[in-house]
C-alpha positions in Angstrom: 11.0 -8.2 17.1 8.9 -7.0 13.5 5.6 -6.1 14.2 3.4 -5.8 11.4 0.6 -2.9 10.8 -1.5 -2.8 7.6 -1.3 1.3 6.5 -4.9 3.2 7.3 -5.3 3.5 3.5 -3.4 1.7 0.2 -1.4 5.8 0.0 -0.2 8.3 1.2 0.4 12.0 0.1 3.8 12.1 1.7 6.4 10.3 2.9 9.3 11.6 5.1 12.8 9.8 6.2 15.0 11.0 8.3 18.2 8.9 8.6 22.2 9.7 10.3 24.9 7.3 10.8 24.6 4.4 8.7 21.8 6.6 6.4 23.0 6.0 3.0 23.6 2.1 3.6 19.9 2.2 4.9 18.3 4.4 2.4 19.8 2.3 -0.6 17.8 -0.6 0.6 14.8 1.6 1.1 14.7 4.2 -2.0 14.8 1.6 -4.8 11.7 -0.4 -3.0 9.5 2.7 -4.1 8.0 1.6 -7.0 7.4 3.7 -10.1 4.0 5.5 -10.2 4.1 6.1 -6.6 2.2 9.2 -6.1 3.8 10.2 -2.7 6.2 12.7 -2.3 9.0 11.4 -0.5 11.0 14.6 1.6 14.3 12.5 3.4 16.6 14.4 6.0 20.0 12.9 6.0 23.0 14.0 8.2 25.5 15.1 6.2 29.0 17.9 6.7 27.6 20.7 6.7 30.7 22.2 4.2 30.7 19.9 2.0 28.4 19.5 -1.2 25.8 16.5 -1.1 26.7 13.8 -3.9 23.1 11.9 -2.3 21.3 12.8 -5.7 23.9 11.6 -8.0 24.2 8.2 -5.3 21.0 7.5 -5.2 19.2 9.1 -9.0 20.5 6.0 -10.5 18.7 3.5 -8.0 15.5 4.6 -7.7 12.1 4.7 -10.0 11.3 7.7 -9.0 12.5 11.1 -9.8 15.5 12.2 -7.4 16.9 15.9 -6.6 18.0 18.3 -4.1 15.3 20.9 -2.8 15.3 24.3 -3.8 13.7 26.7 -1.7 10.2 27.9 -2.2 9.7 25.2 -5.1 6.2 23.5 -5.2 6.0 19.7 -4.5 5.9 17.2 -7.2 4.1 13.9 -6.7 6.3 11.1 -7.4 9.4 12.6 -6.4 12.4 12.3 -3.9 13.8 14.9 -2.9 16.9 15.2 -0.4 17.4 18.4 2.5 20.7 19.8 0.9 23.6 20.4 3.5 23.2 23.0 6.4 19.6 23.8 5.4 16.7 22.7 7.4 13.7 21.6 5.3 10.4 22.8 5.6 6.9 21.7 4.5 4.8 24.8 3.5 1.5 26.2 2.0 1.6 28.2 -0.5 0.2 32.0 0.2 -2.4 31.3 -2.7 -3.3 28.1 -3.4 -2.4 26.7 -0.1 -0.7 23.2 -2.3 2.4 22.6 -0.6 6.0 24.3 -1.2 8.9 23.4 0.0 11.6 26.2 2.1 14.9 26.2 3.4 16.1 27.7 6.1 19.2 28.4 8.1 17.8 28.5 11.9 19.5 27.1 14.8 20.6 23.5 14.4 18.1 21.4 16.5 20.3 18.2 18.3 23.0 19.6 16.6 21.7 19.0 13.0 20.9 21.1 10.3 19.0 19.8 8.5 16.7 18.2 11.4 14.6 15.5 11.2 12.3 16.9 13.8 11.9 19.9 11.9 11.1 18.2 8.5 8.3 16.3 10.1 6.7 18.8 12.6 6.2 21.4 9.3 5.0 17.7 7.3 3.2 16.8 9.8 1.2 20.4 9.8 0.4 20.6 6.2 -0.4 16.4 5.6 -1.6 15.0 8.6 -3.2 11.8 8.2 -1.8 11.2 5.1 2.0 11.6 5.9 4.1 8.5 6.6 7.4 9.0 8.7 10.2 6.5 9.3 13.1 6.9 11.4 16.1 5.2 10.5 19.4 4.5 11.6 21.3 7.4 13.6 23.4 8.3 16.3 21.1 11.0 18.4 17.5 11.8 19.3 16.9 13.7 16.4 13.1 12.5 15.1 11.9 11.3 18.1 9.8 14.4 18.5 9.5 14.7 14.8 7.9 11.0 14.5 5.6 12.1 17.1 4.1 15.0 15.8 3.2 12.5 13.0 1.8 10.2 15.1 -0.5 12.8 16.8 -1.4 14.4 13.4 -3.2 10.7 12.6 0.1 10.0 10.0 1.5 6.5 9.8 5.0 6.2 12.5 7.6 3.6 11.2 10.7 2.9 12.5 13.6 0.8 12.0 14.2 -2.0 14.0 17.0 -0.7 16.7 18.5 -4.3 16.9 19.0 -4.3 12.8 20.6 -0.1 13.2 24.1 0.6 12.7 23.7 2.9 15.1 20.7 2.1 17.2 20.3 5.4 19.5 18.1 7.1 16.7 15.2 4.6 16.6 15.2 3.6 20.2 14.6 7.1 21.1 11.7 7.5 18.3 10.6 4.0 20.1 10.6 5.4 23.7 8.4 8.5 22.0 6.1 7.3 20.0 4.2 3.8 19.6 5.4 3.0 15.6 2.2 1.3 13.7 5.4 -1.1 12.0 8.5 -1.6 12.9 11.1 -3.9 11.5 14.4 -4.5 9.7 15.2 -2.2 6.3 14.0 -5.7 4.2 10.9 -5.7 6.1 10.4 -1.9 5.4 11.5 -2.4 2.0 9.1 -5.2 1.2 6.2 -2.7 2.9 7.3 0.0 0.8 7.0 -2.0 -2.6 3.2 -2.7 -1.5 2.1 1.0 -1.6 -0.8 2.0 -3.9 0.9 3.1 -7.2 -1.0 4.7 -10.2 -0.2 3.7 -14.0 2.6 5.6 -15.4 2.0 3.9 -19.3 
């Protein structure tokens, strides 16, 4: 079942995905819904071999409005952007030591559910530093990583989505966000997408 949930405001500062099995099927619906002059910046965690180099910015750079790349650690955020956990790194969300905007850092802890990067631990750190205006959506995947992750969201005042489990290639991921956290929408990846193309954009003329 879709359940519909108007956003608390027209934006957000940030948006974070986290997505396994089945995560680059999903995310090419999603991605290319952002419309250009979105002002969020959009951190995604995607599952990925750990030895093997990431070819998700030259998949998904040609699909999108937005600007796509791989993070680099202790680079500032960029509105506007998309920017994809590179493999065996976790991704963090950071303030800076002096002007407190956000940076973004890598780091090679422990994997968390077996995953480096985590999901949980890209939206615990986002969750810290954006609060209420942080959107997370968990996608498609295979274990429980961003369950916890989508609730730290949740009980920072963000926005939780989450893909419909019945519409999942592998439903495990979102019914265990589902079981943590009450999502303000969920649906299929159209219904996200069509949500998504609704956000409040700026002019880019």
């Amino acid at each position: 079942m879709t359940a519909f949930a108007k956003p608390k405001t027209g934006s957000f500062d940030a948006i974070v995905i986290g997505a396994s099995a089945g995560g680059v099927e999903a995310l090419s619906v999603l991605l290319p819904a952002l419309p250009a002059g979105l002002r969020s910046a959009v951190f995604i965690v995607l599952h990925l071999p750990r030895d093997k180099p990431s070819l998700l910015v030259e998949i998904f750079r040609p699909k999108c409005a937005l600007r796509v790349q791989e993070v680099e650690d202790k680079e500032p955020v960029q509105p506007g952007t998309v920017y994809f956990a590179p493999p065996d790194y976790h991704l963090l969300v950071d303030k800076g030591a002096f002007d407190k905007s956000p940076r973004l850092a890598l780091s090679a802890d422990e994997p968390v559910h077996y995953s480096r990067p985590s999901i949980d631990v890209l939206f615990e750190s986002a969750a810290d530093v954006y609060g209420a205006g942080l959107l997370g959506i968990v996608l498609t995947g295979a274990n429980q990583d961003g369950a916890a992750g989508l609730n730290a969201v949740h009980r920072a005042g963000g926005t939780a989505v989450v893909q419909d489990p019945a519409s999942a290639q592998a439903p495990l991921m979102p019914e265990s966000a589902l079981r943590k956290t009450r999502a303000d929408f969920t649906g299929t990846l159209d219904d996200i997408a069509a949500w998504l193309r609704a956000l409040e954009t700026h002019d880019v003329r």
